[in-house]
C-alpha positions as CSV (number, residue, x, y, z in Angstrom):
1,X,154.3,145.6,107.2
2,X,157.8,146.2,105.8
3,X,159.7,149.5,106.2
4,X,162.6,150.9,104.7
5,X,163.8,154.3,105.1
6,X,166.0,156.6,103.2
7,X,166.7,160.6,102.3
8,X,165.2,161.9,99.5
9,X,164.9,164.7,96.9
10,X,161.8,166.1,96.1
11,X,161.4,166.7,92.6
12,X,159.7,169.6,90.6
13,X,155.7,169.2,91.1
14,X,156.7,167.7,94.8
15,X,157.0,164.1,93.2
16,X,159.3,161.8,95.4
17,X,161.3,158.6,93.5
18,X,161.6,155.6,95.4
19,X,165.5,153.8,95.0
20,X,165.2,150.9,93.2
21,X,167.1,148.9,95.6
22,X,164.6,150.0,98.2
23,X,161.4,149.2,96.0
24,X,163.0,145.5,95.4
25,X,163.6,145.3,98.9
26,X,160.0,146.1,99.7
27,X,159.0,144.0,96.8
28,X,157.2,146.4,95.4
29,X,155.2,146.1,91.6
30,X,155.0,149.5,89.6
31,X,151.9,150.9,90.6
32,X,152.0,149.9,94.1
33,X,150.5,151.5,96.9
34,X,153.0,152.7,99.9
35,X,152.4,154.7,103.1
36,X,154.5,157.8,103.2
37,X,156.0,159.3,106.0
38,X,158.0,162.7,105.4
39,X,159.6,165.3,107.4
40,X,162.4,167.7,106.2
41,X,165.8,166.8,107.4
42,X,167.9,170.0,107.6
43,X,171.3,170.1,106.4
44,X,173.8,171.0,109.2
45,X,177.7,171.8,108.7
46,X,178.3,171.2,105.2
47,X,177.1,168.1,103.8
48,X,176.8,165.7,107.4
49,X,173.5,165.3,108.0
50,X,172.1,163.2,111.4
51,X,169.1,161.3,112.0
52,X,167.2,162.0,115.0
53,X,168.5,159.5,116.9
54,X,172.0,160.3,116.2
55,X,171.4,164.1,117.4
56,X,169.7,163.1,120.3
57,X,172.9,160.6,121.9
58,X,175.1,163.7,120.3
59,X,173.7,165.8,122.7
60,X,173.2,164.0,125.7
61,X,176.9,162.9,125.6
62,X,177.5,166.6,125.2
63,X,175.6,167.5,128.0
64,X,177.0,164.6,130.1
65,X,180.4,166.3,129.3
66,X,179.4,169.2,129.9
67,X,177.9,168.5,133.8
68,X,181.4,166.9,134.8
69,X,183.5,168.8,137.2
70,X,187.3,169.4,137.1
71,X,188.0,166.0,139.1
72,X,186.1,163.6,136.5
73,X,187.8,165.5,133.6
74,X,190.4,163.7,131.2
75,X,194.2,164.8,132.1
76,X,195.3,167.7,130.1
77,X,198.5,168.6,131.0
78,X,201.9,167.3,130.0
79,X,203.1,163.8,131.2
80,X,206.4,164.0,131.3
81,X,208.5,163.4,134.3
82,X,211.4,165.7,134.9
């Protein structure tokens, strides 16, 4: 079976429209039936939105950052040489 995913709006009466570009790439006649999968992305900061996947390497980077001690962190001071 062929998937595509994409974000969208739902529309008064809870209808959803499928992207034409997705509906050719799916090959899809008017009429057709689809599986739907849905779950509500939440908005976060403004307009940037992540996908699951994105979120979850955001925040084990994070944490990874977050667990290094003073020796394994980057060099903050000044590098000149007097």
């Amino acid at each position: 079976m062929k998937t595509e995913e994409y974000i969208a709006d739902v529309m008064p009466g809870g209808h959803l429209s499928i992207p034409e570009k997705v509906a050719k790439g799916l090959g899809l006649d008017p009429h057709a039936r689809v599986k739907v999968i849905i779950g509500k992305v939440e908005q976060e900061r403004g307009n940037h939105v992540l996908s699951y996947e994105a979120k979850k390497k955001a925040l084990a980077i994070k944490k990874f950052i977050s667990d290094m001690g003073p020796e394994d962190q980057p060099f903050q001071g000044s590098t000149s040489v007097a």
